[in-house]
Backbone as a chain_set.jsonl record, in Angstrom:
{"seq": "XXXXXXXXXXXXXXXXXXXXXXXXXXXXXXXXXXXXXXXXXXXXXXXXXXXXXXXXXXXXXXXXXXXXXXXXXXXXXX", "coords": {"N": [[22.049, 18.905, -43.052], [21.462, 19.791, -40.065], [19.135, 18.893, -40.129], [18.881, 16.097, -39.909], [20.706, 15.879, -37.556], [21.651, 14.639, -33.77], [20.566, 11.868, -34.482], [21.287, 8.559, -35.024], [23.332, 7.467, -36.62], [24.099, 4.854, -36.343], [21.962, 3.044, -34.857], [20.264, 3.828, -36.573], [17.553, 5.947, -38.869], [14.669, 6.946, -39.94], [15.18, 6.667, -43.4], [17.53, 6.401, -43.722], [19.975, 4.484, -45.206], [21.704, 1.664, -44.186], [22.868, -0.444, -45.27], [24.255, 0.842, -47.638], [25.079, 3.199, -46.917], [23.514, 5.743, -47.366], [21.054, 8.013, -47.497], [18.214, 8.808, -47.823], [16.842, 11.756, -49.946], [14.158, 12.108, -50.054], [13.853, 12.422, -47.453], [13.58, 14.503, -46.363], [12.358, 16.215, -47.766], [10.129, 17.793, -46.786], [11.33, 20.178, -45.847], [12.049, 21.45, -48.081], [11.977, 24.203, -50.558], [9.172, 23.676, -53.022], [10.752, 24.509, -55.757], [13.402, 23.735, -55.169], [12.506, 20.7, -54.824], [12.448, 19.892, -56.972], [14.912, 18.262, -57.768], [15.078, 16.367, -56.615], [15.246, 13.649, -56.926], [17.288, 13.535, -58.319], [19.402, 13.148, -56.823], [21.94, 12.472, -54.779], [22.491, 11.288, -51.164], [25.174, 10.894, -48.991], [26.658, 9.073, -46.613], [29.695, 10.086, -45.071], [30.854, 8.417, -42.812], [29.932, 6.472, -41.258], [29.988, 4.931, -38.562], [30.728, 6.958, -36.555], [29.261, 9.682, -35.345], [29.738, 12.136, -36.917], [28.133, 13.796, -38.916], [29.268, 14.02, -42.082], [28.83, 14.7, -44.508], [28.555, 13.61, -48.28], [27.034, 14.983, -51.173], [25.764, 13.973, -54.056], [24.709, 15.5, -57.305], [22.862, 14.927, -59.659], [22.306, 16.392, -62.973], [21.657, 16.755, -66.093], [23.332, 14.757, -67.944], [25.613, 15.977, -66.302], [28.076, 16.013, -63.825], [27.515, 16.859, -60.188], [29.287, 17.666, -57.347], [29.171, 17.901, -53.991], [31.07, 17.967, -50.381], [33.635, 19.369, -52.973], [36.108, 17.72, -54.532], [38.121, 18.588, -55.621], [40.316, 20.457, -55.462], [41.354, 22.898, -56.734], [38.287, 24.141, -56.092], [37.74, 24.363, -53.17]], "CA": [[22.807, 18.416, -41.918], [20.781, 20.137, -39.286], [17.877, 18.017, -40.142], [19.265, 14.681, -38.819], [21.563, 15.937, -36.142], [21.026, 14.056, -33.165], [19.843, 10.517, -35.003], [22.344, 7.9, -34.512], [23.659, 6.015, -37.786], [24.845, 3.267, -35.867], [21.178, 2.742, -34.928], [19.626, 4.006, -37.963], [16.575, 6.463, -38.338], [13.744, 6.982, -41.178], [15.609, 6.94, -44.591], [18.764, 6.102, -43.155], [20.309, 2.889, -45.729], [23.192, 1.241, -43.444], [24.027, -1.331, -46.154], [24.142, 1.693, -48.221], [25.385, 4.189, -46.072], [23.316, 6.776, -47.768], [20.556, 9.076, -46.67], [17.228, 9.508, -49.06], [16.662, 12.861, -50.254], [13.046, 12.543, -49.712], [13.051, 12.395, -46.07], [14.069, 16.017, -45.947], [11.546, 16.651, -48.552], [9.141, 19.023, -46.164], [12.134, 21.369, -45.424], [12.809, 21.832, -49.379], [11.178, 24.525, -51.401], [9.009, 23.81, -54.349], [11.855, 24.682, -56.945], [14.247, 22.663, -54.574], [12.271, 19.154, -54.791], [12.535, 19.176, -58.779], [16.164, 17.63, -57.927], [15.226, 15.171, -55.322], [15.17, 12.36, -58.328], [19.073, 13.44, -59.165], [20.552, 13.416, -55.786], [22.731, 10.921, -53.684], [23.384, 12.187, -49.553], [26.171, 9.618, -48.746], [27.591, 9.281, -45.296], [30.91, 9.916, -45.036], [31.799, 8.046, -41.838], [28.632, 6.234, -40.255], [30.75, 4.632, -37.593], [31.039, 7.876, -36.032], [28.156, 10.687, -35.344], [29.687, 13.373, -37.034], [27.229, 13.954, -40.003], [29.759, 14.621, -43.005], [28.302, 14.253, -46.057], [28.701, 13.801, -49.773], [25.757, 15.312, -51.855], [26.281, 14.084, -56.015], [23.702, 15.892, -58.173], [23.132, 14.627, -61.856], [22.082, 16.774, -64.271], [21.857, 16.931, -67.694], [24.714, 14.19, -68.179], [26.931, 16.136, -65.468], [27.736, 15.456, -62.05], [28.364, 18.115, -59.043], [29.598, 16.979, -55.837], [29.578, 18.706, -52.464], [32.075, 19.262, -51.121], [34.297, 19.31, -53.86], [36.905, 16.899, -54.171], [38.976, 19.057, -56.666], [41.498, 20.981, -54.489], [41.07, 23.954, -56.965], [37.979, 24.793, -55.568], [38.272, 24.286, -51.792]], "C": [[22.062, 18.7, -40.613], [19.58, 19.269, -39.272], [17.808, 16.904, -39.268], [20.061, 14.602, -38.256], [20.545, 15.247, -35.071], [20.476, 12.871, -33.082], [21.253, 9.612, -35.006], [22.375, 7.261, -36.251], [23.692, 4.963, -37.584], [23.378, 2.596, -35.591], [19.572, 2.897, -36.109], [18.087, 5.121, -37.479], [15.738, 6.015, -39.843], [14.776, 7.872, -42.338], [16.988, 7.14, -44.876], [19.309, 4.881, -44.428], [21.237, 2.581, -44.979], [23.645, 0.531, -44.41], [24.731, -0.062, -47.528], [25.289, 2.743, -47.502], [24.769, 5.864, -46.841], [21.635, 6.797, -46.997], [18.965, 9.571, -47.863], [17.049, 10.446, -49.273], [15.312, 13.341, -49.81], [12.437, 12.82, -48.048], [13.15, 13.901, -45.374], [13.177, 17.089, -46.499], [10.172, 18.296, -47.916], [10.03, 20.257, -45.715], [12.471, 22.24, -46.671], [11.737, 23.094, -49.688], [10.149, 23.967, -52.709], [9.897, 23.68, -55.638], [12.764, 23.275, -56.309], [14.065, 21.147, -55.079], [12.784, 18.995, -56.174], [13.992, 18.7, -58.418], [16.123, 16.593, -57.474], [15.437, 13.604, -55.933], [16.787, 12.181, -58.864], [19.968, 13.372, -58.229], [20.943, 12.443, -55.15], [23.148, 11.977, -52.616], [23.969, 10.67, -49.93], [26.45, 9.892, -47.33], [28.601, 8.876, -45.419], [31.643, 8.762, -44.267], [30.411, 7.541, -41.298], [28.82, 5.507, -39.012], [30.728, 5.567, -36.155], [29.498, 9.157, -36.176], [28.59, 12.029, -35.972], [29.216, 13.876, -38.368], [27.583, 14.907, -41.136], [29.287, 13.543, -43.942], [28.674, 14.427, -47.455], [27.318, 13.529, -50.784], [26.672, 15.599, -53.305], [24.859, 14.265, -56.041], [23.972, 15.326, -59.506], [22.592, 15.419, -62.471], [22.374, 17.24, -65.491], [23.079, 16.47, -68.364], [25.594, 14.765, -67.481], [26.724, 15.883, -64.347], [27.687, 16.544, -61.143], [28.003, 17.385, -58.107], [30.464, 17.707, -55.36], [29.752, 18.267, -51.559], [32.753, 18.923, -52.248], [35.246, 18.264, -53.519], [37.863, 17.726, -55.051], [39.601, 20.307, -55.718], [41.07, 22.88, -55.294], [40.001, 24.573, -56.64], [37.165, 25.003, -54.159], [38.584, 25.531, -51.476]], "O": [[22.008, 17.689, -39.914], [19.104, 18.995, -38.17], [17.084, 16.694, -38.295], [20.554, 13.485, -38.101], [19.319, 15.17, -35.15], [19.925, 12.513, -32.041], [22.308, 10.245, -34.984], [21.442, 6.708, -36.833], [23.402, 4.062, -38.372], [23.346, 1.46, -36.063], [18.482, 2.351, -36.276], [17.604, 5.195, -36.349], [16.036, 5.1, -40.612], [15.089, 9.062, -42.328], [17.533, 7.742, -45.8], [18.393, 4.066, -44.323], [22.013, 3.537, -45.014], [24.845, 0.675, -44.643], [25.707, -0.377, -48.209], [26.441, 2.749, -47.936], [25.445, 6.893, -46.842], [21.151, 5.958, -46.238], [18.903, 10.607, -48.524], [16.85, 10.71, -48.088], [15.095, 14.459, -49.343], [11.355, 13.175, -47.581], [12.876, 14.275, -44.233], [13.068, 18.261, -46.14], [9.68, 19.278, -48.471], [9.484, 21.259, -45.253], [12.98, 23.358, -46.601], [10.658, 23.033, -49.099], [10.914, 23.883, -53.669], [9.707, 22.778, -56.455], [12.799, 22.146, -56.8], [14.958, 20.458, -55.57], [13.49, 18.036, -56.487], [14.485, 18.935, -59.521], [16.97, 15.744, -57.75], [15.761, 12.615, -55.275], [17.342, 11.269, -59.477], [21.169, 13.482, -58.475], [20.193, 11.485, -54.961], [23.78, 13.021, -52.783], [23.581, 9.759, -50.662], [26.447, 11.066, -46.957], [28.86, 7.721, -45.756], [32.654, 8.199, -44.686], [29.723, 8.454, -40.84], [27.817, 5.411, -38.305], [30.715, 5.117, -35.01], [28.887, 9.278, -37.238], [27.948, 13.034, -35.665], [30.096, 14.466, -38.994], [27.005, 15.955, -41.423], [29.31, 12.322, -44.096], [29.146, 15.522, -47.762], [26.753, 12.478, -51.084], [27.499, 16.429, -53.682], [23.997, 13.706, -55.362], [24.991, 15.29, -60.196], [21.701, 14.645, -62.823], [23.26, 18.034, -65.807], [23.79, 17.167, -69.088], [26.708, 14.311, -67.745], [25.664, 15.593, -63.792], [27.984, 17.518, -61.835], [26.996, 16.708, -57.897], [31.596, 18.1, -55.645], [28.685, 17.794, -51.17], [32.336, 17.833, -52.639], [35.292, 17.861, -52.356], [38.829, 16.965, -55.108], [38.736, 21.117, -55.384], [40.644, 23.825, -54.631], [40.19, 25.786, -56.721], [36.142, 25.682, -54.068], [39.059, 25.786, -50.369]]}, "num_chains": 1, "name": "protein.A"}
């Protein structure tokens, strides 16, 4: 989130999709660790709201046939 504070959705930046409304993983890629990148192939950023500048996101991971998605949508663990 800190990464692309400041970048407008509405005008789009590098790795921005608008028809999409999602966010490539790789453009963040020089901030990741090593260990980190091995995911960058399983991840979806989404923009919540691209209408609006306030840079809430939904990060789905895949692996190994499961999903995880942050934040949670499951009330139990909120």
């Amino acid at each position: 989130k800190q990464e692309i504070m400041g970048y407008s959705f509405k005008t789009g930046f590098e790795g921005f999709d608008p028809e999409s409304c999602t966010i490539d993983p790789h453009v963040l890629e020089e901030q990741l660790s090593s260990d980190d990148k091995v995911a960058l192939e399983r991840v979806r950023i989404e923009v919540s709201d691209p209408d609006s500048d306030n840079y809430d996101f939904k990060v789905t991971v895949d692996i190994c046939g499961m999903t995880a998605v942050y934040p949670s949508e499951d009330e139990r663990l909120k």
